[in-house]
Structure formats: C-alpha cells, structure tokens
C-alpha positions as CSV (number, residue, x, y, z in Angstrom):
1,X,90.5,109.6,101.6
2,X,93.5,108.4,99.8
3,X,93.3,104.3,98.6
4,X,95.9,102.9,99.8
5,X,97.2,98.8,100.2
6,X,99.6,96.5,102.2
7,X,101.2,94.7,100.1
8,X,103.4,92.8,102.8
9,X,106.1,93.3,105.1
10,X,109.8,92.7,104.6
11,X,112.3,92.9,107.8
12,X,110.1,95.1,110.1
13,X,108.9,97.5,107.2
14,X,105.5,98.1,105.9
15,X,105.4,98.1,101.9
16,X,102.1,100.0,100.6
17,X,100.7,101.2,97.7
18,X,99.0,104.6,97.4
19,X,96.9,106.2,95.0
20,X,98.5,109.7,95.5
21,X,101.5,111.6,94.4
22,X,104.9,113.4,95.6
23,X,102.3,116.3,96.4
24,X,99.9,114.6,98.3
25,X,102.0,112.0,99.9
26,X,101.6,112.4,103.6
27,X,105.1,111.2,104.9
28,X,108.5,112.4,106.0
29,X,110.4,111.8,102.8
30,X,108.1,112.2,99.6
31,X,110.8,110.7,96.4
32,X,109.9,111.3,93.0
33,X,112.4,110.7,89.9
34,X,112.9,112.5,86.9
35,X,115.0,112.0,83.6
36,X,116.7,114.6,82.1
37,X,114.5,115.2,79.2
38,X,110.6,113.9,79.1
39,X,110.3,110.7,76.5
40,X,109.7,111.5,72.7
41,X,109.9,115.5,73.7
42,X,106.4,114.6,75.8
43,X,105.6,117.4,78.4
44,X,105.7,116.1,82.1
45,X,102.0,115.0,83.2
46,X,100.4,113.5,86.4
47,X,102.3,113.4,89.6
48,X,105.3,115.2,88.5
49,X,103.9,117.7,86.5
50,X,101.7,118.6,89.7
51,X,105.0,118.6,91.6
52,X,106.9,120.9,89.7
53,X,103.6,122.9,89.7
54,X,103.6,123.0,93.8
55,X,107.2,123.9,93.3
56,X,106.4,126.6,91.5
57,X,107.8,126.0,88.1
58,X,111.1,125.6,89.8
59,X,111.8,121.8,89.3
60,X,111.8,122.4,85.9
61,X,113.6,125.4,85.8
62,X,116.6,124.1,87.6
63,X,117.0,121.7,85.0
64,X,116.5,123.9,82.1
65,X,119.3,126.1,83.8
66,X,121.4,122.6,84.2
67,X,121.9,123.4,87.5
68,X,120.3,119.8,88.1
69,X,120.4,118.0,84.8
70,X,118.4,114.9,86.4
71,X,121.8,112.7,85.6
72,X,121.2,108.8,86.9
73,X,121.6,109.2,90.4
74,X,121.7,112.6,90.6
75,X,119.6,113.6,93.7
76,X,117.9,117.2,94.5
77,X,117.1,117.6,98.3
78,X,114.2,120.3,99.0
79,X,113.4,120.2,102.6
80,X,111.4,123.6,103.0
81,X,108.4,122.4,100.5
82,X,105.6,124.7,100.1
83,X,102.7,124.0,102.7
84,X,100.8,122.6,99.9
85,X,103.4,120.0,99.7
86,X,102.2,117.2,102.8
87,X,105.3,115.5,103.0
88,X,108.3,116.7,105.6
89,X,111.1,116.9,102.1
90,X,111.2,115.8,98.7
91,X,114.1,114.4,97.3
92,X,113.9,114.4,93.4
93,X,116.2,111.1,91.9
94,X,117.8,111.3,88.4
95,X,117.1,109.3,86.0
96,X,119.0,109.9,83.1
97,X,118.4,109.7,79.6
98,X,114.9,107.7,78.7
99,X,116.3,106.5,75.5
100,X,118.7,104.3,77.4
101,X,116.0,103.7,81.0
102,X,115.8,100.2,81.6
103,X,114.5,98.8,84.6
104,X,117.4,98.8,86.4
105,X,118.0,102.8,86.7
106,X,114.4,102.8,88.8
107,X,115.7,100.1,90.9
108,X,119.0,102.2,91.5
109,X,116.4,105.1,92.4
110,X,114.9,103.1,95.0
111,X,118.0,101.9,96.7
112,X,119.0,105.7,96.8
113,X,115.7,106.7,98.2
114,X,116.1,104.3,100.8
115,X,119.9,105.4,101.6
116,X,118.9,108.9,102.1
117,X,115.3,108.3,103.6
118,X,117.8,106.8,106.7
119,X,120.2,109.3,106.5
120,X,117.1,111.9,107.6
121,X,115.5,109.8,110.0
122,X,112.3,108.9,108.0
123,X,110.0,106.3,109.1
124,X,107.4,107.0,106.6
125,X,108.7,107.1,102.9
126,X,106.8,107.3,99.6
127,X,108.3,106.6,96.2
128,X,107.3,107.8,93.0
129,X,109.3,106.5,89.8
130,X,107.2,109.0,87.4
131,X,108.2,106.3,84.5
132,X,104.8,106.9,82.9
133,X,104.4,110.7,84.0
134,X,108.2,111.8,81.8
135,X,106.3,109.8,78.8
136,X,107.5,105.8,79.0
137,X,104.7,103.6,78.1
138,X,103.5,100.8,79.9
139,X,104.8,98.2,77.8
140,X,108.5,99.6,78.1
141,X,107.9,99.8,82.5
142,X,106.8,96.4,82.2
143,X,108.7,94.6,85.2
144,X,109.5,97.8,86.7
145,X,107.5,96.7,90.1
146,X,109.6,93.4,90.5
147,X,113.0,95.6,90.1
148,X,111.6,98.0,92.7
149,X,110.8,95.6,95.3
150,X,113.9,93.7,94.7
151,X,115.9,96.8,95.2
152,X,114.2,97.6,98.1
153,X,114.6,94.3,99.4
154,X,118.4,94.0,99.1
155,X,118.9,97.8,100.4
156,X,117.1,96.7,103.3
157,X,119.1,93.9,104.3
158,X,122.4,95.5,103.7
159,X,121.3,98.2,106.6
160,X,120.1,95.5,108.5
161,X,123.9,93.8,107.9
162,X,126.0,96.5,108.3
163,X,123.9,98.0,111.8
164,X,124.5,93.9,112.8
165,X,128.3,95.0,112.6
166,X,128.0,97.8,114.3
167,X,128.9,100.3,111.4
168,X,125.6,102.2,111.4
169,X,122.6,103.0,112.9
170,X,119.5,101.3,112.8
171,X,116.8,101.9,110.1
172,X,114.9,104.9,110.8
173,X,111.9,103.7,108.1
174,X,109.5,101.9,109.0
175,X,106.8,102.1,106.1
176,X,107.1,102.6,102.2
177,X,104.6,103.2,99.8
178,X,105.0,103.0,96.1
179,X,102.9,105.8,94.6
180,X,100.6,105.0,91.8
181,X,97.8,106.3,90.0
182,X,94.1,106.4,90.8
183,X,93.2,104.6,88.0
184,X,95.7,102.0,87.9
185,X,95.3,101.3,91.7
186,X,93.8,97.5,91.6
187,X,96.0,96.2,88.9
188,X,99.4,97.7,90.2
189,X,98.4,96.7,93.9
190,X,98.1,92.9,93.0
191,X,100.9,93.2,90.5
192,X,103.3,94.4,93.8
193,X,101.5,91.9,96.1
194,X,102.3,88.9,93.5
195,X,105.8,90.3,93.1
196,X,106.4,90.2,96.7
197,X,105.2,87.0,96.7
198,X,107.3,85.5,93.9
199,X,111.0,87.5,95.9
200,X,110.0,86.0,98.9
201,X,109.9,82.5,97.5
202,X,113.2,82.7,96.2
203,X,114.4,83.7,99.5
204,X,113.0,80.7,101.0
C-alpha cells in the first residue's frame, strides 16, 4: 500500500504527500516536470526515468527530436497513458535549463499544474517536481517545499477570487499530493507539514 500523509488543508483542498511516482499515482491528473537537459549530463533516474520508461521511451524522444524541448513552462499533455500508467493524464511541465533552476521555476510548475488540473476537471492531482530525479542535489532543492506550497497557496486563492467575481468556474481539485520518494518519506512529510505551518502563520 502506497505511504501517504496529510499535511493540512488550505481553502477546501487536501495537501498530501505520497511515496509514489507519476506512474503509480492513482489520480486524475499525474504532473511531473522535466528540464531540458538532465544536470551535469546525469541520465534521468527514479520517478521520471520510470515514466519515460511506461511511455515507452517516448518522453525522451520527443525531446531529443525538440519537438518538446522541456522550455520553463512548456507543458506536454498525454491523456491516453498506457494502462500501466494509474493516473487519468499526465501533463509533463518544463523546466528549463538546470544551470539557471532556482526555486522559483518549480513553484511556476505548480501554479501551472494547478491551472490546467482545473481546466480538466481534476479533483485528485499529484505533483512531481523530479528536481532530484534530472540530477539537482539536495542541497541546491533546499527550500523547494516552501516555494511549492506557497505557489500552491496563492494559485488557489486566485481561483477562489476570480470564481467570487464570477469570471470562472469553481475549482474542480479537491486533493493534491506532492510526490516523493520512499526513502525520503518521513523527513519530507514533516518538512511540508512545518512549511505549511510557517505560510499559514503569516497569513494570520
């Protein structure tokens, strides 16, 4: 059974973390992000390498062939995954070039996740930022979670605004989880609950 956490709940949506992958992520919308070249000429590994493997080679491909060059905020839509895919559609985010990530293109990610994950309905959404999987270590990550959620946060609230005005529809998601690994499960889970403690306070 997959581990998963609440970390908390922000405006009527369920924020989770879950110790599986955009493979095994059993949602609507299953988000993963990519850069346009692995760090340091790294081969993918974990949770996107197993993607592009379910894929059949293709997520790679497409972006050898440039035909998605994983630009920041470019977005590749597959809703027909392969069976052994669990989620509904993927949606692959760009990051860009890893020489120049900061912590600010995965919080972009997140808000564009969010965008489309309500443009197609989804109530369950999982989002993987494969920082460590395209070969970032974990010192450069380091306050990626508090980005995340803070993006999250604020793209939340502007649906919630602009449905108030009448100039869209109300939020289809209802739960999020932030994919992480097996082995890093406990330490990221209280890292994200602390975070969502310390956005909440300032919101207070």
């Amino acid at each position: 059974m997959t581990e998963r956490r609440l970390v908390g709940t922000y405006a009527g949506v369920d924020i989770h973390v879950a110790a599986w992958d955009g493979v095994a992520a059993a949602v609507d919308l299953s988000c993963a992000c990519m850069f346009a070249r692995e760090a340091r000429g790294a081969l993918p590994t974990g949770g996107l390498a197993h993607l592009d493997a379910a894929l059949g080679g293709r997520l790679l491909s497409v972006r050898t062939a440039g035909l998605f060059q994983a630009t920041r905020g470019e977005t590749l839509l597959i809703d027909r995954a392969p069976p052994v895919i669990n989620a509904g559609a993927v949606l692959v985010i760009g990051l860009g070039d890893p020489d120049v990530w900061s912590t600010e293109v995965v919080g972009g990610a997140v808000a564009i996740a969010y965008t489309m994950a309500n443009l197609k309905g989804a109530a369950r959404v999982a989002f993987a930022p494969s920082m460590l999987d395209s070969g970032l270590t974990g010192e450069q990550t380091s306050g990626a979670a508090n980005r995340m959620l803070g993006a999250l946060m604020r793209a939340i609230d502007l649906k919630i605004a602009l449905e108030g005005c009448g100039q869209t529809h109300l939020p289809s998601v209802r739960e999020w989880f932030f994919d992480v690994g097996a082995e890093r499960f406990d330490q990221a889970s209280a890292g994200f609950v602390e975070t969502l403690h310390q956005l909440r306070s300032r919101l207070a």
